[in-house]
C-alpha angles and dihedrals in degrees: 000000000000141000141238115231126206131214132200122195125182145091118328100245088048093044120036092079086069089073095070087061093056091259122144112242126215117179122194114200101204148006085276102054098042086087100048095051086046100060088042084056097054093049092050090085093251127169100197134008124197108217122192111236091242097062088042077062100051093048107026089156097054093046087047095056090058097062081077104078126050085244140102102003103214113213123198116227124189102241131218096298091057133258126323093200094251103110082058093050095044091052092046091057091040091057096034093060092042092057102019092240137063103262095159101052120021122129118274099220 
């Protein structure tokens, strides 16, 4: 039986507190690494990684190419500065597409 391992990248101070749940850390210390320890993150054999919403915004292109495959699901977090917005807007597009309307966010009027 195997299990699935999970990933969260990010910076230090959002994503330390993930390695008391037995989740592997990987911190990117700038907009230029965020690429990098994101590809190292996809070949480690995850199943899910956890990305703070700041380095989704420093590398739109590179969170964007791993909706493609089944694994790993990459889910965006706020991190420790508060929420962009872009886990909202991710999971808007992601359900839009899936039913062909938005059913999450439209306007109560």
């Amino acid at each position: 039986m195997s299990m699935y391992k999970f990933a969260a990248v990010g910076e230090e101070a959002s994503v330390f507190g993930f390695r008391a749940l037995g989740v592997d850390v990987f911190v990117v210390k700038d907009e230029d690494d965020a690429a990098s320890v994101l590809e190292k993150a996809r070949k480690g054999g995850y199943a899910v990684i956890f990305v703070t919403e700041q380095v989704a915004k420093a590398v739109p292109d590179v969170i964007e190419g791993f909706q493609d495959a089944p694994l790993p699901a990459v889910l965006i977090i706020p991190g420790v500065g508060g929420s962009l917005g872009l886990a909202s807007q991710r999971m808007k597009r992601i359900v839009e597409k899936a039913v062909g309307a938005d059913i999450l966010f439209q306007e109560r009027g």
